[in-house]
Each structure stands twice: as C-alpha cells, then as structure tokens.
TIVO-2410 file (N, C-alpha, C; in nm, 3 decimals):
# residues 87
REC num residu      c1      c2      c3 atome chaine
REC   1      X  17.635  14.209  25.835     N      A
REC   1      X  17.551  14.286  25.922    CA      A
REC   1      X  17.635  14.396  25.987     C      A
REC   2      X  17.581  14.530  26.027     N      A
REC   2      X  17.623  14.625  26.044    CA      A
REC   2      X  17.580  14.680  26.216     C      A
REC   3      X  17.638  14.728  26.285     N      A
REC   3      X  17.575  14.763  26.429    CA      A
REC   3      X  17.645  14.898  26.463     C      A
REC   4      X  17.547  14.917  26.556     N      A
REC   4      X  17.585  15.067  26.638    CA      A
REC   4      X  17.520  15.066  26.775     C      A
REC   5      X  17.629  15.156  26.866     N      A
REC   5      X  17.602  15.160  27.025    CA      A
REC   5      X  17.473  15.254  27.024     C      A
REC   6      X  17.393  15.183  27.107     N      A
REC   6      X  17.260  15.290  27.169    CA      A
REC   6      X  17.335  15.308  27.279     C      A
REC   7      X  17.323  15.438  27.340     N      A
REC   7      X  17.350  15.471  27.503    CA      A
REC   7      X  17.247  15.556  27.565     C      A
REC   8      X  17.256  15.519  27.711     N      A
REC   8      X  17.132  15.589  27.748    CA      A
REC   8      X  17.230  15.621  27.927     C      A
REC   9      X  17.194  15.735  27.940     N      A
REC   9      X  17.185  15.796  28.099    CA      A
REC   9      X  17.100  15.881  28.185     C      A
REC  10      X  17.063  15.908  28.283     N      A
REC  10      X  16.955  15.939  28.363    CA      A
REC  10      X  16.864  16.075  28.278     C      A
REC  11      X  16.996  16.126  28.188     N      A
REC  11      X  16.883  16.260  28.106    CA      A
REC  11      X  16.875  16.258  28.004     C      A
REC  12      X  16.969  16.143  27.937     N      A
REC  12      X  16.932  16.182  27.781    CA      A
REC  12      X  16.983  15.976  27.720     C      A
REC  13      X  16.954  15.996  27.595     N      A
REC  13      X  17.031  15.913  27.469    CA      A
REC  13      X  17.036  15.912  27.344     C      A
REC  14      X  17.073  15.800  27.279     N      A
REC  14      X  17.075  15.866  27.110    CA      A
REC  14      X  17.190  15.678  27.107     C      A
REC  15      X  17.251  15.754  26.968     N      A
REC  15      X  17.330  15.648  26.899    CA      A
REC  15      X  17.476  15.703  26.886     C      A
REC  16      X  17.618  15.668  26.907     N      A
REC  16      X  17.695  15.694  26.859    CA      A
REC  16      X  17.665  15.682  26.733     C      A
REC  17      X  17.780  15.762  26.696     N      A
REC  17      X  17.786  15.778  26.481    CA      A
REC  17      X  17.882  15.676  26.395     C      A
REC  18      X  17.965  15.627  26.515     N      A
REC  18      X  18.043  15.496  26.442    CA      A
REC  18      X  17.959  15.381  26.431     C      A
REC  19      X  18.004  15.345  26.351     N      A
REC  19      X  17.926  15.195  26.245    CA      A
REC  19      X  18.023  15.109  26.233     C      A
REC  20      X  17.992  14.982  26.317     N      A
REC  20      X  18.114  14.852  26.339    CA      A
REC  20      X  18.019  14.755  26.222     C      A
REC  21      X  18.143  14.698  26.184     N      A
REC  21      X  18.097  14.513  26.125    CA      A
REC  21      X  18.104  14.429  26.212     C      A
REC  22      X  18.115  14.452  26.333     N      A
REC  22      X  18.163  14.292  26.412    CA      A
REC  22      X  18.057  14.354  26.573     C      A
REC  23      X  17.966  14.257  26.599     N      A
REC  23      X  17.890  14.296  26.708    CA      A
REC  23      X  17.999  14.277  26.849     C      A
REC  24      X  18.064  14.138  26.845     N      A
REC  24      X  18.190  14.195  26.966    CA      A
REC  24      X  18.295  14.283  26.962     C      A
REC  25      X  18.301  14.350  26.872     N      A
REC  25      X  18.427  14.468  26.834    CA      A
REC  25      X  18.311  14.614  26.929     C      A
REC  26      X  18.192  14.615  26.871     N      A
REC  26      X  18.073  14.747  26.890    CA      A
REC  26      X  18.074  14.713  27.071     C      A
REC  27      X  18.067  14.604  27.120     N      A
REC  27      X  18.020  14.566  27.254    CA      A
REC  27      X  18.158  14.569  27.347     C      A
REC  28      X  18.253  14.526  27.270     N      A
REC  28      X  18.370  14.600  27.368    CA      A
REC  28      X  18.395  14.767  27.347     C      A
REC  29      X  18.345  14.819  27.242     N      A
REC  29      X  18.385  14.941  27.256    CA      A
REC  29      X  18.304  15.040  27.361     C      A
REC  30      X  18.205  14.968  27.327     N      A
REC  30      X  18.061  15.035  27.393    CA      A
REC  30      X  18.124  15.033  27.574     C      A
REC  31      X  18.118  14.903  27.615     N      A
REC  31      X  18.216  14.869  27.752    CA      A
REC  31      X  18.316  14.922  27.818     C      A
REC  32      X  18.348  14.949  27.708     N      A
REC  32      X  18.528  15.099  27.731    CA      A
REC  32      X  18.436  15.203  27.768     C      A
REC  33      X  18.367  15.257  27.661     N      A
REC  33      X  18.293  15.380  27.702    CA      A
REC  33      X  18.218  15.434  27.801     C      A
REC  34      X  18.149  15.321  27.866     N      A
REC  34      X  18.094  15.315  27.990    CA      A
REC  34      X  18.223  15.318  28.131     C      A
REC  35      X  18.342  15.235  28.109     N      A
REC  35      X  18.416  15.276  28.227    CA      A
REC  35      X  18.458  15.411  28.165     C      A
REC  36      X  18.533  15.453  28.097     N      A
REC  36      X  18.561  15.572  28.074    CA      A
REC  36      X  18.448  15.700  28.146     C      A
REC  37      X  18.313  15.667  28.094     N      A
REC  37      X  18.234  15.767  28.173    CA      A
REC  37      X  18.229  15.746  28.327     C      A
REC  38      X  18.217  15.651  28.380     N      A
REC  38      X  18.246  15.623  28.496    CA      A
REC  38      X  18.363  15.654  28.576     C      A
REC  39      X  18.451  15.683  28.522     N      A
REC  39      X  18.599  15.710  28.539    CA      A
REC  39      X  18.640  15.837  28.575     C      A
REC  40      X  18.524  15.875  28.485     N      A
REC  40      X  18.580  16.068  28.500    CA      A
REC  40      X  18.519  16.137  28.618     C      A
REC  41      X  18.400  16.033  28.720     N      A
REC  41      X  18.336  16.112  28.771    CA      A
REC  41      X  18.440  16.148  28.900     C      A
REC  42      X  18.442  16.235  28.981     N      A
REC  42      X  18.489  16.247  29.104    CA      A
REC  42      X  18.506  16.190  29.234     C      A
REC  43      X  18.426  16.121  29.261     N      A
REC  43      X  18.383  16.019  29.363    CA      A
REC  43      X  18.357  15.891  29.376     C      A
REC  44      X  18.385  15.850  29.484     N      A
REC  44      X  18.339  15.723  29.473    CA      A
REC  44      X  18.132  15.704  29.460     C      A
REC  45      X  18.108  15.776  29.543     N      A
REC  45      X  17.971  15.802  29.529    CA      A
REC  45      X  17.928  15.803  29.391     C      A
REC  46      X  17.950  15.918  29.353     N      A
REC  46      X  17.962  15.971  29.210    CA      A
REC  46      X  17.964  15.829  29.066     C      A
REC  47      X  18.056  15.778  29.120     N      A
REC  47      X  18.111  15.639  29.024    CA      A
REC  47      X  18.009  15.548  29.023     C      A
REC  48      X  17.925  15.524  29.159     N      A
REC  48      X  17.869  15.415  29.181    CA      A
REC  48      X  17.690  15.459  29.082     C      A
REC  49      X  17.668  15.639  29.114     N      A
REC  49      X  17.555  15.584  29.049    CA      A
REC  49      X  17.541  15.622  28.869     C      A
REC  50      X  17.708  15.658  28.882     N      A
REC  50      X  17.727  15.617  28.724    CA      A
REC  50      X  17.751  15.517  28.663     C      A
REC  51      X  17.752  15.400  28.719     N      A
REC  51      X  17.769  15.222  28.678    CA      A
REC  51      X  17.625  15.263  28.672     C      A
REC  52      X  17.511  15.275  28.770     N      A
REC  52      X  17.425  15.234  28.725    CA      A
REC  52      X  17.321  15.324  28.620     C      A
REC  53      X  17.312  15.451  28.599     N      A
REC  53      X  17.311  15.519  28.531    CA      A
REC  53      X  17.337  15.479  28.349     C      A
REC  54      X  17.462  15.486  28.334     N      A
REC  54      X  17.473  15.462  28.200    CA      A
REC  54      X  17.498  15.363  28.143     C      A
REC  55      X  17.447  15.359  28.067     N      A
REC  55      X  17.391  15.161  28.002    CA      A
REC  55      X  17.401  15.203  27.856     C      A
REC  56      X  17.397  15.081  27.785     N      A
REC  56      X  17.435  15.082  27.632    CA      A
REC  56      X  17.374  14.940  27.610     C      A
REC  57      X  17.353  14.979  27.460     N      A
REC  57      X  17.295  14.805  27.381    CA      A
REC  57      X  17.362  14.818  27.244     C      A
REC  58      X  17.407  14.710  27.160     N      A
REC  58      X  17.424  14.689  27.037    CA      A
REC  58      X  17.290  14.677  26.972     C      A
REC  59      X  17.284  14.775  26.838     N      A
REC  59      X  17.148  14.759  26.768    CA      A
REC  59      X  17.237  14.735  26.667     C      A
REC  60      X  17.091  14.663  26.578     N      A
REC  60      X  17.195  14.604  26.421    CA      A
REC  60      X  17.167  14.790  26.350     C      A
REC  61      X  17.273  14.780  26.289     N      A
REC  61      X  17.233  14.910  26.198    CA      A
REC  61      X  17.226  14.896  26.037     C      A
REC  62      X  17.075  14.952  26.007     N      A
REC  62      X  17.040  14.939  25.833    CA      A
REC  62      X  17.052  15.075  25.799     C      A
REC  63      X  17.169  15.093  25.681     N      A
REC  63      X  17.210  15.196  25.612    CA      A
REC  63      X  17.077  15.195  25.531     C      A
REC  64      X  17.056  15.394  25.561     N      A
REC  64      X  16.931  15.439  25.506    CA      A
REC  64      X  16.944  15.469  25.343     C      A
REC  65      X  16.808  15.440  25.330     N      A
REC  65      X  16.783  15.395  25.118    CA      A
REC  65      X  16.813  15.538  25.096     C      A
REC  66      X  16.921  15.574  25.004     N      A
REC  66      X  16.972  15.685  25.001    CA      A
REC  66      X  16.852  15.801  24.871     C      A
REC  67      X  16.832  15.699  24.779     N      A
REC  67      X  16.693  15.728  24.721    CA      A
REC  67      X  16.627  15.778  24.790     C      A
REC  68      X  16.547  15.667  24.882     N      A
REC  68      X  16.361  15.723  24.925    CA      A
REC  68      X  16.409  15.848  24.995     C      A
REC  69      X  16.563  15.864  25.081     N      A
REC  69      X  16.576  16.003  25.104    CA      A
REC  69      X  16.554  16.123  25.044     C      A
REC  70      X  16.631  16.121  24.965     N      A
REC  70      X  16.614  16.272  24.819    CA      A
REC  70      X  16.453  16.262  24.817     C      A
REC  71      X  16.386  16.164  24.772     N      A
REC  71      X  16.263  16.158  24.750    CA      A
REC  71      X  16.170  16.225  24.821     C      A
REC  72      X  16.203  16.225  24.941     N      A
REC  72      X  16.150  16.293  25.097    CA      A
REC  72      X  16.180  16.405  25.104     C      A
REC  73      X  16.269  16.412  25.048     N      A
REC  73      X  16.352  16.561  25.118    CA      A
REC  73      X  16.278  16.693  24.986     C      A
REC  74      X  16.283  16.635  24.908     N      A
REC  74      X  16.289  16.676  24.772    CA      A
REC  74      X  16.099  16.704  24.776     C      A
REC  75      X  16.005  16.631  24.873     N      A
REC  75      X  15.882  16.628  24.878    CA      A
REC  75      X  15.875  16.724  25.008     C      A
REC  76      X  15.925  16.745  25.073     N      A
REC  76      X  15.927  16.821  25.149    CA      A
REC  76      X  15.978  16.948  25.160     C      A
REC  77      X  16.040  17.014  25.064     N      A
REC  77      X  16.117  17.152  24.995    CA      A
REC  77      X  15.985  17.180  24.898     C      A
REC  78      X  15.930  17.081  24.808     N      A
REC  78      X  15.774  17.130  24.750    CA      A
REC  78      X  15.735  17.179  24.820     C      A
REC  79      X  15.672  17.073  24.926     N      A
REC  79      X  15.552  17.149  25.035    CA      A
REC  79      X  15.570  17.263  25.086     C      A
REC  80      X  15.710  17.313  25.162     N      A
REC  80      X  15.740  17.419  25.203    CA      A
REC  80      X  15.722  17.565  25.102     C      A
REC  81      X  15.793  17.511  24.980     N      A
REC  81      X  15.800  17.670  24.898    CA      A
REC  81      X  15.656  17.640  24.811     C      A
REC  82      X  15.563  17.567  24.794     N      A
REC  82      X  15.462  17.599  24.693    CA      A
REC  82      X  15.329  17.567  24.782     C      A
REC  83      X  15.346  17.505  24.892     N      A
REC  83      X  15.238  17.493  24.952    CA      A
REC  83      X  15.217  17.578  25.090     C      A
REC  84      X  15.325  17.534  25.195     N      A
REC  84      X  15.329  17.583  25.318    CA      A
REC  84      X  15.385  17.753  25.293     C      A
REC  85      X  15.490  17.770  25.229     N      A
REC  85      X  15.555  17.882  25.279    CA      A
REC  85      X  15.464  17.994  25.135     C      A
REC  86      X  15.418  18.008  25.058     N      A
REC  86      X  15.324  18.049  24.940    CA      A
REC  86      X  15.263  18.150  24.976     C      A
REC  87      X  15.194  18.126  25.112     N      A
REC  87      X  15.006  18.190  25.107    CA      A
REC  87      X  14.999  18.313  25.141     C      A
***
C-alpha cells in the first residue's frame, strides 16, 4: 500500500507530491512539516494559531491507470479540435 500527506490551512490544501510505502514514515514526515510551518512564524501569537490552523492526514494513495488516462486525454483533444474548437 502506497500513501500521501493531505494538508490543509485556513486558505487553502491539496496533497504533497511525495509517495511513501510506510504509513508511519508519511505521518512522521507530515509531523515535521507541521512544526516546521509553525516554526517559521514570528510570534508566539502567530505560532499558536498556526498549531491550530494547519493539520494534515495520511490518505492511502492509488497510482492512476495510466491507460484510461491517454484514453481521456486522447478523448478530449477529439472533442476540442473536431467538435468544440471546429465551428
């Protein structure tokens, strides 16, 4: 099984792009990353409502069917040049 950090803070989130095999290897890294952001802020103020602010979860991660991609992509370059972009 494969995992990756979700992170989330008061304006935005997404996924880091590294891809761990080991869910406690992804969950300590993830953990670093959060004091690290916490770390940089200026203040103590500052620090406190960045503990609570930025949060993270381990999701399992499924490498995408590299097929049905092209397939998509490849259906969607049709539509554009013979259907959408055409008239």
């Amino acid at each position: 099984m494969k995992y990756k950090v979700l992170w989330s803070n008061a304006h935005a989130s997404d996924t880091f792009p590294d891809v761990f095999t080991n869910k406690r290897k992804a969950e300590r890294w993830a953990a670093a990353w959060k004091r690290e952001m916490v770390a940089i802020e200026p203040d103590a103020e500052a620090r406190r409502d960045a503990r609570n602010e930025y949060e993270w979860e381990v999701i399992e991660y499924v490498e995408p069917d590299t097929e049905a991609y092209v397939e998509d992509e490849q259906s969607l370059d049709y539509f554009n040049r013979h259907i959408a972009g055409d008239r």
